[in-house]
C-alpha positions as CSV (number, residue, x, y, z in Angstrom):
1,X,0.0,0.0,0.0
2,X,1.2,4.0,-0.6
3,X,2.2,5.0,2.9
4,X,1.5,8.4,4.1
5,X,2.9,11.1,6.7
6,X,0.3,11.5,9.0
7,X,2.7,13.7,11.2
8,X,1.1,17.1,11.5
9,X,-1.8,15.9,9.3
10,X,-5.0,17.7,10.4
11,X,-8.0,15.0,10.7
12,X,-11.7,15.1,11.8
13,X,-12.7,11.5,13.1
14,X,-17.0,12.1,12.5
15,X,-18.7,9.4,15.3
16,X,-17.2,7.9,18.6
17,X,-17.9,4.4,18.3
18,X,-15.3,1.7,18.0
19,X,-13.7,2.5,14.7
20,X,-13.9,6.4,15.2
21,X,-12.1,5.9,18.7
22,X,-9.4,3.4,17.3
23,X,-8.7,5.7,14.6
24,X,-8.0,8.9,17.1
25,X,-5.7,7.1,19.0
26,X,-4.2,5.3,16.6
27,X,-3.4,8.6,14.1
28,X,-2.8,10.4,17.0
29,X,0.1,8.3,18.5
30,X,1.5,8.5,14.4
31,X,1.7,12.0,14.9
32,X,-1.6,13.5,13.5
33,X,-3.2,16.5,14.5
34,X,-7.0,14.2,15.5
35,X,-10.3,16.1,15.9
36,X,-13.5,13.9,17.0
37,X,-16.8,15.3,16.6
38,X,-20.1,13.6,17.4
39,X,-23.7,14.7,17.6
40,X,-24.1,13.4,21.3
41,X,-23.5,15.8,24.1
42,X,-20.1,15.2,26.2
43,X,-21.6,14.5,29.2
44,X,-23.4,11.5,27.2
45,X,-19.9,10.4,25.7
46,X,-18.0,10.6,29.3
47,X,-15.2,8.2,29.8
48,X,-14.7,7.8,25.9
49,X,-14.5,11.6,25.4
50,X,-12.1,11.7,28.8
51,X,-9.7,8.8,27.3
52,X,-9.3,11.0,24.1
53,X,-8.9,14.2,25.6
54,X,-6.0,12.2,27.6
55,X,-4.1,11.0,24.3
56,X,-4.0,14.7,23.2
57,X,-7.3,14.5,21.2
58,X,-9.8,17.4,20.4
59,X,-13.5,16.5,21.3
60,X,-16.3,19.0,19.5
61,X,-19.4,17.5,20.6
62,X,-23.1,18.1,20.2
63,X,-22.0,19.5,16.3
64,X,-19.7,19.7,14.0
65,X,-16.6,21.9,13.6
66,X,-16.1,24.1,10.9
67,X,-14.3,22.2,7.7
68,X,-12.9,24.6,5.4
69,X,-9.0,25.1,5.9
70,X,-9.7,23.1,9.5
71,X,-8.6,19.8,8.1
72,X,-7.2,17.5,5.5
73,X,-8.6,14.4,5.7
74,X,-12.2,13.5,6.8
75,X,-13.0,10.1,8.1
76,X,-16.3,9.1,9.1
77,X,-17.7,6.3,11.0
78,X,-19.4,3.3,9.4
79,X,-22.6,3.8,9.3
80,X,-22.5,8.0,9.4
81,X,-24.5,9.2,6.7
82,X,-22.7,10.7,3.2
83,X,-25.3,13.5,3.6
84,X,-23.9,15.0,6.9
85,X,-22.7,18.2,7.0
86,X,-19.2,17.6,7.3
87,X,-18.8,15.4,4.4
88,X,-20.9,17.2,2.1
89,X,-18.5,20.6,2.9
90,X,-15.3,18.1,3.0
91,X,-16.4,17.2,-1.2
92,X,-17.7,20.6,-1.7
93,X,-13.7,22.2,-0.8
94,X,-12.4,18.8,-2.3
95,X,-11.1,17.8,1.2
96,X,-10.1,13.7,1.1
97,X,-12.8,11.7,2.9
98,X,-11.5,7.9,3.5
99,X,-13.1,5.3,6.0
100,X,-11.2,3.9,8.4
101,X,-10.5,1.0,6.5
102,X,-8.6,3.0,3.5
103,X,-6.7,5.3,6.4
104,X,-5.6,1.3,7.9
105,X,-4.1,0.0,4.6
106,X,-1.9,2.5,4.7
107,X,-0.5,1.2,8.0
108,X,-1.0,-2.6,6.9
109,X,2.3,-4.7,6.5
110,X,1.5,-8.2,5.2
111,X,-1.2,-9.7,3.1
112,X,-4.6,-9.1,3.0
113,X,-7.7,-11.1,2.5
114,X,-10.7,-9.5,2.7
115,X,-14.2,-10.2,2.9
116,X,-17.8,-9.1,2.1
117,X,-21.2,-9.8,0.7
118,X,-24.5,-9.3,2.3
119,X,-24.9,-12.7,4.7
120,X,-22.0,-15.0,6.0
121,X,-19.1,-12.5,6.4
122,X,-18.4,-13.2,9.8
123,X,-18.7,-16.9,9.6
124,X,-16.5,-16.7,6.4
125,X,-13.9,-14.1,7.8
126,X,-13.6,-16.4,11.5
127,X,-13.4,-19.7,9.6
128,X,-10.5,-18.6,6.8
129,X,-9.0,-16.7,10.3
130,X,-9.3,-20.1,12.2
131,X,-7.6,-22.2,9.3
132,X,-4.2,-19.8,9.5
133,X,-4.5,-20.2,12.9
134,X,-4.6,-23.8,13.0
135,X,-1.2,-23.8,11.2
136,X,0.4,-21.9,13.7
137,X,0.6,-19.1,10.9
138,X,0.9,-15.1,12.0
139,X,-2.7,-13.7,11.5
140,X,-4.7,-10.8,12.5
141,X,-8.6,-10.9,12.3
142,X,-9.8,-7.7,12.2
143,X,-12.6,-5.2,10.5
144,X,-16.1,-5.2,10.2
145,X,-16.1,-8.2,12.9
146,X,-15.5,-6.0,15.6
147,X,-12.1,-5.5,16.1
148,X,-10.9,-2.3,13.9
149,X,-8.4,-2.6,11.5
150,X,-6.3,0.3,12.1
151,X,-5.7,-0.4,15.5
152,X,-4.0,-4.0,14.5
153,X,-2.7,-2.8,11.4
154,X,-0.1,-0.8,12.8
155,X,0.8,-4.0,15.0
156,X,1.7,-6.4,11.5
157,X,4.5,-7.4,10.4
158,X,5.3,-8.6,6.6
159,X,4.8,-11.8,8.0
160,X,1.2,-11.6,8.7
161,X,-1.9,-12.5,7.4
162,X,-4.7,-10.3,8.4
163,X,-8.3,-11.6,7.6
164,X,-10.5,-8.1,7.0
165,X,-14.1,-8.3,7.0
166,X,-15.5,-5.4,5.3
167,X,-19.1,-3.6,4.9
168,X,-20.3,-1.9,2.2
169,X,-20.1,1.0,4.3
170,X,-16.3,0.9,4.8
171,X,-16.0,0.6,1.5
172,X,-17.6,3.3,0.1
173,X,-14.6,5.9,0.7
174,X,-11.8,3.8,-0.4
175,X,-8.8,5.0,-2.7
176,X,-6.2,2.4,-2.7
177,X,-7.6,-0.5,-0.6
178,X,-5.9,-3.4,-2.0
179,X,-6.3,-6.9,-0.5
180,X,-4.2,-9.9,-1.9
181,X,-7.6,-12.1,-1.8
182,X,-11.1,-10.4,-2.3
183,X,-14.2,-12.8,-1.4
184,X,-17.3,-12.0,-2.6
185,X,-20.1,-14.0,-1.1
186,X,-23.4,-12.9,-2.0
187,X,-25.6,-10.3,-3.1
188,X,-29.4,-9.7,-1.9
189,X,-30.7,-6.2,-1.5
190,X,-29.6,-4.8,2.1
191,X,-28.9,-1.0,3.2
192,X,-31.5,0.3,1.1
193,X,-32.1,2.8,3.4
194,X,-28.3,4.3,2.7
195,X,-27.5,3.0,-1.2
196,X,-31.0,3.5,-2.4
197,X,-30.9,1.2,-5.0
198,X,-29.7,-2.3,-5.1
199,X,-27.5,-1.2,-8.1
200,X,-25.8,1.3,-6.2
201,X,-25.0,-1.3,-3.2
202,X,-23.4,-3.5,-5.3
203,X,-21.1,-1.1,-7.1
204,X,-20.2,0.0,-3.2
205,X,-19.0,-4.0,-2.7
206,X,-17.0,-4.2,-5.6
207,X,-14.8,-1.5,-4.4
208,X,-13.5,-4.2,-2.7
209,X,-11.6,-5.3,-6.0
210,X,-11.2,-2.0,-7.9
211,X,-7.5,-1.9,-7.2
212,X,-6.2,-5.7,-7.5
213,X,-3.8,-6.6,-10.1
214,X,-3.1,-10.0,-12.3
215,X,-0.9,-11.2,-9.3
216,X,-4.1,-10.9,-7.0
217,X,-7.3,-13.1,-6.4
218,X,-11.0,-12.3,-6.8
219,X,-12.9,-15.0,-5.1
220,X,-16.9,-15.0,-6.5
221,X,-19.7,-16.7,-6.0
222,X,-21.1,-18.4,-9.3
223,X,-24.3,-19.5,-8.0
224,X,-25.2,-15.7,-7.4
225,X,-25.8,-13.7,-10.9
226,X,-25.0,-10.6,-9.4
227,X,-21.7,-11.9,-8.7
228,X,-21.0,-13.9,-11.0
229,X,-20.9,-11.0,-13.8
230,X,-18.1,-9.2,-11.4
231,X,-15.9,-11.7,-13.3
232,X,-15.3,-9.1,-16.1
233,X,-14.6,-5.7,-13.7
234,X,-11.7,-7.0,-11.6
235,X,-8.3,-7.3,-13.4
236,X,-7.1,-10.3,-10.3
237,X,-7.1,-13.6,-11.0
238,X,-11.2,-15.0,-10.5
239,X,-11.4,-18.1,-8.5
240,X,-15.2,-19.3,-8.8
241,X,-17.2,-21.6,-6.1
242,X,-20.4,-23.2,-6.4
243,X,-22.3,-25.5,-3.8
244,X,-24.7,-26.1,-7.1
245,X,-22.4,-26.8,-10.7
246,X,-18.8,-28.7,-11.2
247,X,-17.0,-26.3,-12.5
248,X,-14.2,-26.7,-15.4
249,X,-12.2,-24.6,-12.3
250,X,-12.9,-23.2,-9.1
251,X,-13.9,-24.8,-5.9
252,X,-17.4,-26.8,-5.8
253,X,-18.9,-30.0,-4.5
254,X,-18.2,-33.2,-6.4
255,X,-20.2,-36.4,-5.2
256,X,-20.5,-35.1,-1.6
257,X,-16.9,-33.7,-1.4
258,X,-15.6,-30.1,-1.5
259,X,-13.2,-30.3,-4.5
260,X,-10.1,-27.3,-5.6
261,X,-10.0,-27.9,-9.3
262,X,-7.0,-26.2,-10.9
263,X,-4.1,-28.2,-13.0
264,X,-5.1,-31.1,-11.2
265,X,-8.4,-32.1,-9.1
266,X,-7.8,-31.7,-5.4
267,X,-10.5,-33.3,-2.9
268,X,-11.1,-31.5,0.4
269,X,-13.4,-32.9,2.7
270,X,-16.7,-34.8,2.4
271,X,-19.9,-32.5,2.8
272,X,-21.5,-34.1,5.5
273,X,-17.8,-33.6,8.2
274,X,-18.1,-30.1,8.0
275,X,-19.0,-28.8,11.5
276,X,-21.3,-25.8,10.0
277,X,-24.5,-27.0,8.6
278,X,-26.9,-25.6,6.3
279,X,-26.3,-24.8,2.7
280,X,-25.7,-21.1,3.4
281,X,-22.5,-22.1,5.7
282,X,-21.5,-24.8,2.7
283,X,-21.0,-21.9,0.5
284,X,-18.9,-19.8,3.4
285,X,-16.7,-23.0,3.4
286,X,-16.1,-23.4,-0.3
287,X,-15.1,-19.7,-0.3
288,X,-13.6,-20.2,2.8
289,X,-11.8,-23.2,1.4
290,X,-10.7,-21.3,-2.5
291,X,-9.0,-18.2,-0.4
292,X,-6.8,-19.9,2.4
293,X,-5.7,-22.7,-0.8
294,X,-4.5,-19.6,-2.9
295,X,-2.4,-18.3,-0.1
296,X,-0.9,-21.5,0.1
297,X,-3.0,-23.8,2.8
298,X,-2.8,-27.4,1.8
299,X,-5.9,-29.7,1.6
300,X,-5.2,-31.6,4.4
301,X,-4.6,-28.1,6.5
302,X,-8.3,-26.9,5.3
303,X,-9.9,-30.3,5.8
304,X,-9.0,-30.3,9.7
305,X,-10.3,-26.7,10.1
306,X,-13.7,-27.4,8.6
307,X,-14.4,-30.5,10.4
308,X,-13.8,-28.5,13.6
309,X,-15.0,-25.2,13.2
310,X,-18.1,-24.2,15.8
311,X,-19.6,-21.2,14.2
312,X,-19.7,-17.7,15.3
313,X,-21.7,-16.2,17.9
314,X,-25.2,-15.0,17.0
315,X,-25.2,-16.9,14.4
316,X,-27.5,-20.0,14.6
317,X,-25.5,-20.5,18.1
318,X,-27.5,-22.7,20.3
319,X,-28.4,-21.6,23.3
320,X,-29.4,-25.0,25.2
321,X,-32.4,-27.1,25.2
322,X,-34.9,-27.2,27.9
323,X,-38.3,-29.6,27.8
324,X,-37.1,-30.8,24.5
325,X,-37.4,-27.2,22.8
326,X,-34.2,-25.9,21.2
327,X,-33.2,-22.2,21.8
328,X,-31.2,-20.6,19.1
329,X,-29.8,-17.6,18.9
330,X,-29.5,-15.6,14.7
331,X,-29.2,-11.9,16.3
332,X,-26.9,-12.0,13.2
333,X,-29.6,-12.1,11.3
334,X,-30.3,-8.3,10.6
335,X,-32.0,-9.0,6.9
336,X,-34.2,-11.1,5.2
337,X,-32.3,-13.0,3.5
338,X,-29.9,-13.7,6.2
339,X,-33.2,-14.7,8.6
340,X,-34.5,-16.8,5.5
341,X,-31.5,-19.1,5.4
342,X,-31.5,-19.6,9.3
343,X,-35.6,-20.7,8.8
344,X,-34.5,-23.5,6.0
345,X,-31.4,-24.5,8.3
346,X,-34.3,-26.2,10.7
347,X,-36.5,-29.4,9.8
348,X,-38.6,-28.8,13.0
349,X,-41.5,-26.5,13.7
350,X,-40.4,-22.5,14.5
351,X,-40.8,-20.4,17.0
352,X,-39.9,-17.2,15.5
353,X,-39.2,-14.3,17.0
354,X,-38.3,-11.3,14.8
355,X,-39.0,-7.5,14.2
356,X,-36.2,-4.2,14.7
357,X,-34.6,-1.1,13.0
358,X,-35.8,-0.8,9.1
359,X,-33.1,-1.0,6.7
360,X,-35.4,-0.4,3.6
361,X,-36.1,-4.1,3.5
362,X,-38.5,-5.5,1.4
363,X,-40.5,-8.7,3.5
364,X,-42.4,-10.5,0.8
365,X,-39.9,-13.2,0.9
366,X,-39.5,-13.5,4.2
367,X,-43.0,-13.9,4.8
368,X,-43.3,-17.0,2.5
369,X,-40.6,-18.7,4.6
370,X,-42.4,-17.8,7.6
371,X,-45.2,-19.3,6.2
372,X,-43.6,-22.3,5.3
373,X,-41.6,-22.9,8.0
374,X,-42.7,-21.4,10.8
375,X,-45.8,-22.2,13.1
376,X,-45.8,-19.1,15.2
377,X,-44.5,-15.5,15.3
378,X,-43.5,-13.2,17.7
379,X,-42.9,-9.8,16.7
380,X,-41.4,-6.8,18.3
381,X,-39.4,-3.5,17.5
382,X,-40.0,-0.6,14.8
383,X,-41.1,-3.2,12.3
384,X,-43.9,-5.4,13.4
385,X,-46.9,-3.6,12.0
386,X,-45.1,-3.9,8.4
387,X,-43.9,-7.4,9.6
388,X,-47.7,-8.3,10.5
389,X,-49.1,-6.9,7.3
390,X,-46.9,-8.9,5.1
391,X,-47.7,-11.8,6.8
392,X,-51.5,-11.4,6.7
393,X,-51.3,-11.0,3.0
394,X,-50.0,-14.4,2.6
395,X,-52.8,-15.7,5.2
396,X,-50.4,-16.3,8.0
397,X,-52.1,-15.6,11.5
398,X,-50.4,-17.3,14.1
399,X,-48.9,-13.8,15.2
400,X,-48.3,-12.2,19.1
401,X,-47.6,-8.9,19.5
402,X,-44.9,-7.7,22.5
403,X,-43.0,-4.8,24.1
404,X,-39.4,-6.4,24.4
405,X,-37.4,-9.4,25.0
406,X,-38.5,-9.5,28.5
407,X,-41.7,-10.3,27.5
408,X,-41.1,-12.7,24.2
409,X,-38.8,-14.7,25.3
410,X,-41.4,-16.0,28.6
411,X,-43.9,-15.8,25.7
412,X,-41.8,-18.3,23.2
413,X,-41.5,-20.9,25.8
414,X,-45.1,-20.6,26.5
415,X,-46.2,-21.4,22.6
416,X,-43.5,-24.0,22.1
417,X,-44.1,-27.6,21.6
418,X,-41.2,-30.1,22.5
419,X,-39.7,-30.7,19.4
420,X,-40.1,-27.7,18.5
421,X,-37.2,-24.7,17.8
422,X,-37.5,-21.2,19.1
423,X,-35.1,-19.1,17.0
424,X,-34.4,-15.7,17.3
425,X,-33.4,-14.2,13.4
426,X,-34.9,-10.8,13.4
427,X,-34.6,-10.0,9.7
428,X,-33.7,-6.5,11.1
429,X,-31.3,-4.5,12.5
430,X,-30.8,-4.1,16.6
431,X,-30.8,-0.2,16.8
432,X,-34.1,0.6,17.3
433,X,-34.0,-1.0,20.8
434,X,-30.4,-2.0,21.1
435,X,-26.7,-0.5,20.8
436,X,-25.3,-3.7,18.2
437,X,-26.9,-7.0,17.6
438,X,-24.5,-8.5,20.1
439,X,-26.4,-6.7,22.5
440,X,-29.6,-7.9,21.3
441,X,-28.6,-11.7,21.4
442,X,-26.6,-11.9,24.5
443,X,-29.7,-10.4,26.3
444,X,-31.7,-12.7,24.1
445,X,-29.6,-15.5,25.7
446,X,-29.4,-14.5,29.2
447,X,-33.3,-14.6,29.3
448,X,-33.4,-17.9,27.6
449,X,-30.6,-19.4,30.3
450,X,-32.7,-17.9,33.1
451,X,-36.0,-19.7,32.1
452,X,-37.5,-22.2,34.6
């Protein structure tokens, strides 16, 4: 990556959550001149406003400072809005706005593989992280998994690997992000609410290839048509999976067994030993698989990691299983798509709990795999009335109505059947009721763990 001379460099950091926070202290300590501004009050953002103003930090709170010869570099939090004041005057005075995950490859020493798409990034990023570890190889996980990346990127070495997962909005102010490995999942409409259109949101996630070269790797899903056309805009190397053809190369499933098909045919693992189930974590394990074999993992190294790998939290995690009712916890599950896959990863009848934050989704899909695979729902948050509606258009009734998680989780165990699953996958995000959806499920699971 171009390195740059942050010393004396005058930045505004817009948003004090984890990456905004990691960035100020990180840019600071290089020698930058950091402002922080956020729309909360100080006396709201207490200890984190005291532990910047300690490590030489300016703090405008309540607003935003004044942009125009103030600063050369804007960099805004994930999920701050383009529209803001600050950025609009930052591109109006042609001020350089970069995410946090731009500003960290320039500190990144080692090689990069990075990964996005709408569902199974976190599963994806932790499993290819887990297979370097398992070899006892230098790694870094970092990114959109909740760990920034510019705090650990000025920690590698050349001899690293650092596993990014990335968001569509990290990477929609990036100028030279550059990973070795790209993976590119999937594609269903999400963050409507911010890209507007589904065209728009996936010309955001192929930033995550717009600089590669011939010596670097695109890895794309060619079961997704969205993805599958991205073949002809990156100049890397494409490596293709598919959970659904053979392909003449690429990774895929050949009579039961993941298979690397290159100069010569390369068997993995059989299907049915990999730890994750469901056909949505098959295809995070063939892409899994096709990005730690181009970096130079063997086989037998990927075999052992996917017959072993758990999962992620929030995730489909299982919570435990009490008068023959399984608990399980998708907080992950903040779309739905994401929440559709976790319905068809159950045979038995559903206890569903779902409802949040809007993210412009569209629930007409959703609602058919309630339909089908759920017997009753419980909805909650800023979305149940649409939730409801949908539902009732496709005839589906069997729907309660509560305040919180207090009251639907006592209200679940009530409805439930043994043999049946109550799953929390809320098709939504956590933030109308919640600060992350690690909140949401770890609450989720305390209540669960507490029933009688």
């Amino acid at each position: 990556m171009c390195k740059l001379e942050w010393n004396g460099l005058r930045i505004l950091i817009v948003g004090m959550a984890r990456s905004g926070v990691a960035a100020a202290l990180t840019l600071a300590k290089l020698g930058a001149a950091v402002t922080v501004c956020d729309l909360k009050e100080k006396k709201e953002l207490n200890e984190i406003a005291a532990r910047l103003e300690t490590a030489g930090i300016s703090i405008v709170a309540g607003g935003y400072p004044k942009i125009k010869d103030n600063f050369d570099l804007v960099i805004p939090s994930p999920g701050v809005p383009a529209t803001i004041t600050p950025l609009m005057e930052a591109a109006s005075h042609g001020i350089r706005i970069w995410s946090e995950l731009e500003a960290a490859c320039r500190l990144v020493q080692g090689q990069m593989i990075a990964v996005t798409g709408t569902n199974g990034k976190t599963t994806t990023t932790s499993l290819i992280g887990q297979m370097f570890q398992d070899v006892n190889l230098p790694l870094i996980v970092a990114g959109n998994i909740g760990v920034p990346l510019i705090g650990e990127a000025v920690q590698s070495t050349e001899q690293h690997t650092l596993v990014v997962e990335v968001s569509s909005f990290q990477l929609e102010w990036v100028e030279q992000f550059r990973p070795k490995v790209a993976v590119m999942l999937n594609i269903t409409p999400d963050h409507l609410d911010r890209h507007k259109t589904l065209d728009n949101y996936i010309k955001t996630k192929a930033n995550i290839f717009s600089n590669q070269t011939a010596i670097d790797y695109t890895v794309l899903n060619f079961d997704d048509p969205n993805i599958k056309k991205m073949a002809s805009l990156t100049n890397a190397q494409v490596i293709f999976f598919s959970h659904k053809h053979n392909l003449e190369a690429g990774v895929f499933v050949r009579d039961g067994i993941i298979t690397i098909k290159h100069e010569e045919e390369l068997p993995v693992v059989a299907v049915e030993e990999i730890a994750i189930k469901g056909d949505h974590n098959l295809e995070n394990a063939l892409a899994a698989t096709a990005a730690a074999w181009v970096m130079g993992l063997a086989p037998e190294e990927i075999k052992q990691t996917l017959k072993s790998f758990p999962g992620v939290e929030h995730r489909l995690e299982p919570v435990r299983t009490l008068n023959g009712v399984q608990y399980i916890n998708d907080s992950k599950g903040t779309n739905p798509d994401a929440s559709i896959k976790a319905l068809e990863a159950y045979q038995n009848p559903i206890v569903l709990i779902a409802g949040g934050m809007s993210k412009g989704s569209d629930f007409n899909d959703f609602a058919e795999s309630i339909k089908e695979k759920a017997r009753v729902v419980i909805l909650l948050g800023e979305e149940a009335g649409k939730l409801e509606d949908t539902l009732r258009l496709k005839q589906f009734t069997a729907i309660y109505h509560v305040k919180d998680y207090e009251e639907a989780v006592p209200l679940a165990q009530e409805l439930a059947h043994p043999g049946d699953v109550v799953l929390l996958s809320p098709a939504c995000a956590s933030w109308d009721m919640f600060s992350s959806y690690e909140e949401r499920g770890k609450l989720f699971k305390h209540l669960v763990k507490e029933l009688a």
